[in-house]
C-alpha positions as CSV (number, residue, x, y, z in Angstrom):
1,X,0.0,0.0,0.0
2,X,1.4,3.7,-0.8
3,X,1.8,5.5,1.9
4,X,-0.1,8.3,2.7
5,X,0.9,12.1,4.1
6,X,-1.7,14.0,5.9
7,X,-1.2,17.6,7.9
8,X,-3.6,18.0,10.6
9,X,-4.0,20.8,12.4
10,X,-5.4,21.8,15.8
11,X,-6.3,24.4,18.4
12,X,-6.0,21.9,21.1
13,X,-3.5,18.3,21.8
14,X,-2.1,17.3,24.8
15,X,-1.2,17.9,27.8
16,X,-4.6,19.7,27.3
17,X,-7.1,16.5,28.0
18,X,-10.0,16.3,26.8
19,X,-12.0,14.5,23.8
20,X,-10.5,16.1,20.7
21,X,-7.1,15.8,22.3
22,X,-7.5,12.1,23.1
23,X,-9.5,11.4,19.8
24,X,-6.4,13.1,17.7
25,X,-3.5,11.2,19.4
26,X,-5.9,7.8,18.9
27,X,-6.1,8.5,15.6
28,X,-2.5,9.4,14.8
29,X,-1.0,6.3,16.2
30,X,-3.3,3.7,14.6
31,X,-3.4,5.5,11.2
32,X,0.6,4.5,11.7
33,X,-0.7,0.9,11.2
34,X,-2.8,1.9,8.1
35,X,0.0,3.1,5.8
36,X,-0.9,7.1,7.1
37,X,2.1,9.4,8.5
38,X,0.7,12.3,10.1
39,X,1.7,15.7,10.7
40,X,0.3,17.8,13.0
41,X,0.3,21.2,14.0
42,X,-0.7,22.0,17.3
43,X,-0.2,24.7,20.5
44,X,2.7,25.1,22.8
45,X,1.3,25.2,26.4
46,X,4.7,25.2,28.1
47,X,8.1,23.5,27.9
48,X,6.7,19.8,25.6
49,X,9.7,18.0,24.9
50,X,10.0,17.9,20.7
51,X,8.2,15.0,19.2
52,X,8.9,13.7,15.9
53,X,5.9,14.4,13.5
54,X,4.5,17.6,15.9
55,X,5.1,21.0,15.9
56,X,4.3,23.2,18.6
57,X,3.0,26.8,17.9
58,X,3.2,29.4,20.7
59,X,0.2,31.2,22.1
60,X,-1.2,32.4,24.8
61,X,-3.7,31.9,27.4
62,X,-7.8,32.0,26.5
63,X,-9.7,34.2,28.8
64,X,-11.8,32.5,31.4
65,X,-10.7,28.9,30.6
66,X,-6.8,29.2,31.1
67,X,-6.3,25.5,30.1
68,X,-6.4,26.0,26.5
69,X,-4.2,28.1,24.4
70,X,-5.0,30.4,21.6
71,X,-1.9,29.9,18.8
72,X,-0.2,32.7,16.9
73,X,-2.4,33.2,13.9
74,X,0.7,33.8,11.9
75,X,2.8,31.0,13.7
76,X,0.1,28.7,12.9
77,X,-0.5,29.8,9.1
78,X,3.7,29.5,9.0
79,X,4.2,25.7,10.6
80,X,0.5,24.4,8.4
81,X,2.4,25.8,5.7
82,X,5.1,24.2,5.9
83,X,3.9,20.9,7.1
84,X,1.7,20.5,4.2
85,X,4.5,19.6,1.8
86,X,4.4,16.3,0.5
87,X,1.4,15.7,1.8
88,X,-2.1,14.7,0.1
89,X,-5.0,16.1,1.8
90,X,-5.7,18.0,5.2
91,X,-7.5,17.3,8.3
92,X,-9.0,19.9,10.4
93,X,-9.2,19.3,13.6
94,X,-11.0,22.4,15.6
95,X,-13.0,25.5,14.4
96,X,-10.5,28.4,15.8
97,X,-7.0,29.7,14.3
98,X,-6.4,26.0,13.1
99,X,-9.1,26.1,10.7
100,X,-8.1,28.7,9.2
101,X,-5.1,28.1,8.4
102,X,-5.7,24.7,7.6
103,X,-8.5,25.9,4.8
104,X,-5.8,28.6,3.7
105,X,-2.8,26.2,3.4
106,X,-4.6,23.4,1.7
107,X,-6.1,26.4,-0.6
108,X,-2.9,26.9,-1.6
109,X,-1.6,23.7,-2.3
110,X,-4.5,22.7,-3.5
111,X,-5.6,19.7,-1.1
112,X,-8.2,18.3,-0.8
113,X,-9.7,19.5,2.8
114,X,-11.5,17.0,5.2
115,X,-12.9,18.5,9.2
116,X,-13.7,16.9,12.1
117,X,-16.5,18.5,13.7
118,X,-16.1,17.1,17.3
119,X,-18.3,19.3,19.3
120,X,-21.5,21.0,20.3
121,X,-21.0,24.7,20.2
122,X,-24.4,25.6,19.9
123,X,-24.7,23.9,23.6
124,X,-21.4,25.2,25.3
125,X,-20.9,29.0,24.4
126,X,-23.4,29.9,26.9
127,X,-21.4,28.7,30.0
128,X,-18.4,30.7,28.5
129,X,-20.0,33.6,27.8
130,X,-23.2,34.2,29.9
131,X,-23.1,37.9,29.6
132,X,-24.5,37.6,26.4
133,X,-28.2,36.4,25.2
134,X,-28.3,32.5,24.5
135,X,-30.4,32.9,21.4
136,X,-27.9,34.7,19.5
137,X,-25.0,32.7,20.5
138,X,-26.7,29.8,19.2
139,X,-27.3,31.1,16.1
140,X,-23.6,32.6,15.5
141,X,-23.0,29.0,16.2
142,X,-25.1,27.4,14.0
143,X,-23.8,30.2,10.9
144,X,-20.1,29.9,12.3
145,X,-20.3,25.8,12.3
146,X,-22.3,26.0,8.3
147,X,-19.4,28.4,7.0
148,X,-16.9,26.5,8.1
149,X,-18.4,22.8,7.7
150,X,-19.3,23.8,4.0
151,X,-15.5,25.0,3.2
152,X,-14.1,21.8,3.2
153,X,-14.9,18.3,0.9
154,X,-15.6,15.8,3.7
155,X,-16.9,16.4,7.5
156,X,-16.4,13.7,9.8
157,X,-19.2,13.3,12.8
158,X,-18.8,11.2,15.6
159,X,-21.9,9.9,15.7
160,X,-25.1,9.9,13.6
161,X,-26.8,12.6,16.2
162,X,-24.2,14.8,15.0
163,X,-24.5,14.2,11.5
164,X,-28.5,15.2,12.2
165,X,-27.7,18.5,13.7
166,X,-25.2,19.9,11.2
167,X,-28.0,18.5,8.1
168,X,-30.5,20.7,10.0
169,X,-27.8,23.5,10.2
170,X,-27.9,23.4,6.5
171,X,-24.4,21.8,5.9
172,X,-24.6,20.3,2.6
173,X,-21.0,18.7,2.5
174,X,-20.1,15.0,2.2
175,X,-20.7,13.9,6.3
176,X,-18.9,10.6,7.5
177,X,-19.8,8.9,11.1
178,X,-17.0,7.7,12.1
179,X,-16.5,7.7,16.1
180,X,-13.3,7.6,18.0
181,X,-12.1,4.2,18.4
182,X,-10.2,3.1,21.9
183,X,-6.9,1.2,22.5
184,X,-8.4,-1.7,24.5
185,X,-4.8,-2.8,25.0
186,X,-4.7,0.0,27.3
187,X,-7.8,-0.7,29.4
188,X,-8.8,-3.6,31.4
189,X,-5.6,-3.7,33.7
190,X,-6.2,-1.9,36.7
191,X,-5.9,-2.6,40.4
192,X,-9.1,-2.3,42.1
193,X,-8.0,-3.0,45.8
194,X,-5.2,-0.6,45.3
195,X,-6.9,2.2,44.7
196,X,-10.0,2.0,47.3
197,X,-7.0,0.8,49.8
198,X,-4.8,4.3,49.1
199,X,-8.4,6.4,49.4
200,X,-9.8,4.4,52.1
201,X,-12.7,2.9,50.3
202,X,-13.7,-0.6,52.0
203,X,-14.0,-3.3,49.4
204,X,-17.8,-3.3,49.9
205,X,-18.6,0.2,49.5
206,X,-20.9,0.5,46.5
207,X,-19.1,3.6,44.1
208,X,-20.6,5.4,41.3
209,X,-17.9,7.3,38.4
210,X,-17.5,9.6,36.2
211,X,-14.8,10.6,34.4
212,X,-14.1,13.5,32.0
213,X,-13.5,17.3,32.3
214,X,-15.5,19.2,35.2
215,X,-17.4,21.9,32.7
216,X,-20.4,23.0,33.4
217,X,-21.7,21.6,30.5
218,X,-21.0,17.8,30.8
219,X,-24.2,18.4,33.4
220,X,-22.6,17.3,37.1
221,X,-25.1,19.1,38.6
222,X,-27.4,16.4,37.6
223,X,-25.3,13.9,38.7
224,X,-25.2,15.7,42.6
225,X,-29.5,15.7,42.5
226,X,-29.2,11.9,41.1
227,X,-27.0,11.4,45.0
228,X,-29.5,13.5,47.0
229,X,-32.5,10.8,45.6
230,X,-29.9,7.7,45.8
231,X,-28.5,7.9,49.2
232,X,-31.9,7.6,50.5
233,X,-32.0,4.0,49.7
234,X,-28.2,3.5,49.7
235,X,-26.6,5.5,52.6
236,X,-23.0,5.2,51.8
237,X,-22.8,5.0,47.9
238,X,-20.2,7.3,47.2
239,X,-20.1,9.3,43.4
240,X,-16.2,9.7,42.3
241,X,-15.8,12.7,40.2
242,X,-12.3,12.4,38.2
243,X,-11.1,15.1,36.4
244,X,-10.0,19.1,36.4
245,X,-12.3,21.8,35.2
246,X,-13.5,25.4,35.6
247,X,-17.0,23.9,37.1
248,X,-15.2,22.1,40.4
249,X,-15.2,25.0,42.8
250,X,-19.0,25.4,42.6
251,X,-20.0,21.6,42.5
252,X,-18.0,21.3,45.3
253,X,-19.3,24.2,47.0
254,X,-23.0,23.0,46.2
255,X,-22.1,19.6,47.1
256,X,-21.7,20.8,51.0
257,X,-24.9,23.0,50.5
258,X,-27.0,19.8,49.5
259,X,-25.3,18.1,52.9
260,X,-24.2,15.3,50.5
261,X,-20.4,15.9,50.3
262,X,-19.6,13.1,52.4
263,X,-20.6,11.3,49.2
264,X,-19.1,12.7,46.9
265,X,-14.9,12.3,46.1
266,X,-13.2,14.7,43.4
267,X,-9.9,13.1,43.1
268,X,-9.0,15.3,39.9
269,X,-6.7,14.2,37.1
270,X,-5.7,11.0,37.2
271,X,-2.3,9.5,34.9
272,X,-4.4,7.3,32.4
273,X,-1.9,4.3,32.2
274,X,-2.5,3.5,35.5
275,X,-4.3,5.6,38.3
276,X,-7.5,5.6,36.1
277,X,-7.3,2.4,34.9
278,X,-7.7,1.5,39.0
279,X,-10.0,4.0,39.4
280,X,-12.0,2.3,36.5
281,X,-11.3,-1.2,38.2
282,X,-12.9,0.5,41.8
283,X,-16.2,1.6,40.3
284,X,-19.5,-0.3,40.5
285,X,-20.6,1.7,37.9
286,X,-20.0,4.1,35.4
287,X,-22.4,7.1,35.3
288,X,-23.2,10.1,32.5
289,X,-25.5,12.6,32.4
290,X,-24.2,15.2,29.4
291,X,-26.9,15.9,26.8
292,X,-24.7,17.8,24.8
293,X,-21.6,14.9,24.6
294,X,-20.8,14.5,20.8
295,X,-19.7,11.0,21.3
296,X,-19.0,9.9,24.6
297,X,-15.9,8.4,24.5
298,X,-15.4,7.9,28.2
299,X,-18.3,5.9,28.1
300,X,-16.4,3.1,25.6
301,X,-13.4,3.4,28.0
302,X,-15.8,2.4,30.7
303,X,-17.0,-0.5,29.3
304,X,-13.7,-1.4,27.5
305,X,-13.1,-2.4,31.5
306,X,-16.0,-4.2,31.9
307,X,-18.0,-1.2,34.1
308,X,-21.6,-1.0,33.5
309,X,-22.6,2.5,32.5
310,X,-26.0,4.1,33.3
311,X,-26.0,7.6,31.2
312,X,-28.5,9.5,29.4
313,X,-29.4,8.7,26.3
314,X,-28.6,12.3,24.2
315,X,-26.5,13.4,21.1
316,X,-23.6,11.1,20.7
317,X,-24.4,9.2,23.5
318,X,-27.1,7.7,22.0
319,X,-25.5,5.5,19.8
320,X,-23.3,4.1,22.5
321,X,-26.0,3.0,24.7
322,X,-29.0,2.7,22.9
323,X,-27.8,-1.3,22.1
324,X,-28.1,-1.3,26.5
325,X,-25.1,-3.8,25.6
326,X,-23.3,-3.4,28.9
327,X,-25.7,0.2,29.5
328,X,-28.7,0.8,30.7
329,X,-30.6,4.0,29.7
330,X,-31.6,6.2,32.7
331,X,-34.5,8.8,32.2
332,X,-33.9,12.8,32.0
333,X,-35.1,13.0,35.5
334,X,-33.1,12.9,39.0
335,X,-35.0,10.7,40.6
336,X,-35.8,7.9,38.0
337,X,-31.8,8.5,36.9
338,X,-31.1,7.2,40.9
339,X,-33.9,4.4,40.3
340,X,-31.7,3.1,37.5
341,X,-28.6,3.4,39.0
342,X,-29.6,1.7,41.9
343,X,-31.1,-1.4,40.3
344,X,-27.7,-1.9,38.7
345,X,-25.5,-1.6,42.5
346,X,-27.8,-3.6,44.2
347,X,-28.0,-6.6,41.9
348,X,-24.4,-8.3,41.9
349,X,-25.9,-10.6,38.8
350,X,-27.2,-7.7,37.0
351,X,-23.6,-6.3,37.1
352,X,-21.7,-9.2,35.7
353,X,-23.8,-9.7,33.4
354,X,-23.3,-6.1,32.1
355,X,-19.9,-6.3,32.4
356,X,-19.7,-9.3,30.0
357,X,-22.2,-7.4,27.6
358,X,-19.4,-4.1,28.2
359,X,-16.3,-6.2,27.1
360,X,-17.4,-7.6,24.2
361,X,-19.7,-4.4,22.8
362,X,-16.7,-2.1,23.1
363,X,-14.4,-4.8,20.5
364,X,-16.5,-3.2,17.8
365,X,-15.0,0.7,18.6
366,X,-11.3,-0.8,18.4
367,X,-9.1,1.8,17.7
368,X,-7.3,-0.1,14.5
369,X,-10.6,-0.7,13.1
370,X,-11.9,2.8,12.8
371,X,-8.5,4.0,12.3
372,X,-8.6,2.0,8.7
373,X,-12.2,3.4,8.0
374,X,-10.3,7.0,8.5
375,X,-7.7,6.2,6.3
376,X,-9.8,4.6,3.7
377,X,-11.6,8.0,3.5
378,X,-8.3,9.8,3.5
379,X,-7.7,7.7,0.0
380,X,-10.5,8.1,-1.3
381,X,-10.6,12.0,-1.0
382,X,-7.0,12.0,-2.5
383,X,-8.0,9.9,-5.5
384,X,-10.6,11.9,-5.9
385,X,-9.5,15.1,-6.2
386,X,-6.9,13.7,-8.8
387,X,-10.4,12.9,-10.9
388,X,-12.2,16.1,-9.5
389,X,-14.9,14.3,-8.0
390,X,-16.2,13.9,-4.1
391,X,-15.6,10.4,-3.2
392,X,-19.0,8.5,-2.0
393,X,-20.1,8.7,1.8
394,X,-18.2,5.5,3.7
């Protein structure tokens, strides 16, 4: 097989976590395995080490969400330029300075242009900016996400909720689903004695999880209201929150308002190769209550353990649990959300069987095998554009 060059570019990679960052670098090693070598462009948060294969722009610090970086518009037009040499097409990772150079620099050589469109903005501005009226943030993020959606050749959705939305925006471009695969090497492995021993969890202590960031929008809030209605009937469940985020001051703070912060642990970022995958092996359950989640990738990581999630079924969600292979669907409502989540912690049977359902349901989101849908779509867009045609949806 040829190989194949691609430049992607990005507002956003690691040591920033979060989805797109952990979607990109998923992506970029299994499309290794594919015959792809990517390129990508990305911000400089502090002192990274140099990696072979990414550059790091400088930039500075966003207002009100200091954990993410805004890149050097010219830095970033400079490295996309030239990064893009040699290579056949160009990924788009996130709608900011990156896109814009990406568009401009595959414009110029002219690449074909394929863009990720990873997440809700229609449904998060208003957290970020709340000083200004939610109706017309939503439509400058419905007009912004059209624009930009319908200046490339291929958009790729994570899930088929996504693909909906954008349609209803009015994006008329060639839309793929293709979700996020996980590394289930990488899961599976960890130590649940060790961790409840080191936070002084007794073995028998039913616990509730959720990972991800701690935004206002992946709905926490819910989560606290689903404790008020289950420690009724389960005194000393405990809900682990894991993860960093601009929201954790006030959920904590509301937490000890509601009296219920005696059940609830933050325990903030933990090292993925090992301190959550214990903190995965701890939990009794995995829990999720964002309506706005464009895919839900935590939620495969869950059950790529074996934990049995109970989460909302909304956006990209959806197509994760709808199967209820390993998931149960909990209602929009506190107290039926509880209901559900305690049939599954009080029913050891119930929970294994999940768990089995979890293992083998998350071998169909294997990182290698979405990885070669990507790359098949990468091919097809450069063959393509050597006939000057749009290659069919995959």
């Amino acid at each position: 097989m040829k190989p194949l060059r691609v430049l992607m570019v990005s507002d956003v990679y690691f040591p920033r976590v979060n989805g797109v960052s952990t979607s990109i670098e998923t992506f970029r090693e299994s499309l290794a395995d594919n015959g792809v070598e990517v390129r990508l462009v990305a911000p400089r948060y502090a002192d990274e080490p140099d990696v072979p294969g990414i550059v790091r722009v400088p930039g500075r610090k966003v207002p009100r969400d200091p954990e993410d970086r805004i890149a050097g518009w010219r830095g970033m037009h400079r490295a996309a330029l030239a990064g893009a040499a040699d290579c056949a097409l160009v990924h788009i990772q996130t709608p900011f300075v990156a896109h814009y150079a990406g568009v401009a620099v595959a414009r110029q050589h002219g690449l074909p242009r394929v863009l990720t469109y990873h997440t809700l903005f229609e449904e998060y501005l208003h957290h970020y900016a709340p000083f200004l009226p939610g109706a017309m943030l939503r439509g400058l993020a419905r007009k912004l996400s059209r624009a930009q959606c319908n200046a490339v050749d291929a958009v790729v959705v994570p899930s088929s909720a996504m693909r909906e939305r954008l349609e209803g925006y009015g994006v008329h471009r060639p839309m793929h689903v293709l979700p996020t695969g996980i590394p289930l090497s990488a899961f599976g492995n960890g130590d649940r004695r060790r961790f409840r021993a080191a936070r002084g969890i007794p073995d028998a202590t039913p616990l509730a999880l959720f990972v991800g960031r701690v935004a206002h929008e992946k709905n926490i809030d819910f989560l606290l209201d689903v404790m008020i209605h289950a420690r009724q009937h389960m005194p000393e469940l405990i809900l682990m929150i894991a993860g960093e985020g601009p929201a954790m001051p006030a959920l904590q703070a509301r937490a000890f308002r509601l009296g219920i912060d005696a059940n609830i642990r933050f325990v903030g970022y933990l090292e993925r190769s090992e301190a959550l995958q214990d903190c995965y092996a701890a939990a009794d359950a995995f829990v999720f209550a964002s309506r706005t989640e464009t895919q839900g990738l935590v939620l495969l990581e869950a059950m790529a353990t074996g934990l049995p999630v109970v989460a909302l079924a909304e956006m990209g969600t959806r197509d994760i649990v709808a199967p209820e292979r390993g998931a149960r669907i909990a209602p929009d409502d506190s107290g039926g959300f509880a209901s559900v989540l305690l049939s599954v912690l009080a029913d050891l049977d119930v929970r294994q069987h999940m768990s089995a359902e979890a293992l083998v349901f998350s071998q169909a989101w294997r990182a290698e095998v979405l990885a070669g849908r990507l790359a098949a779509l990468y091919r097809a867009l450069a063959e393509a554009a050597e006939r000057g045609k749009a290659p069919a949806s995959l």
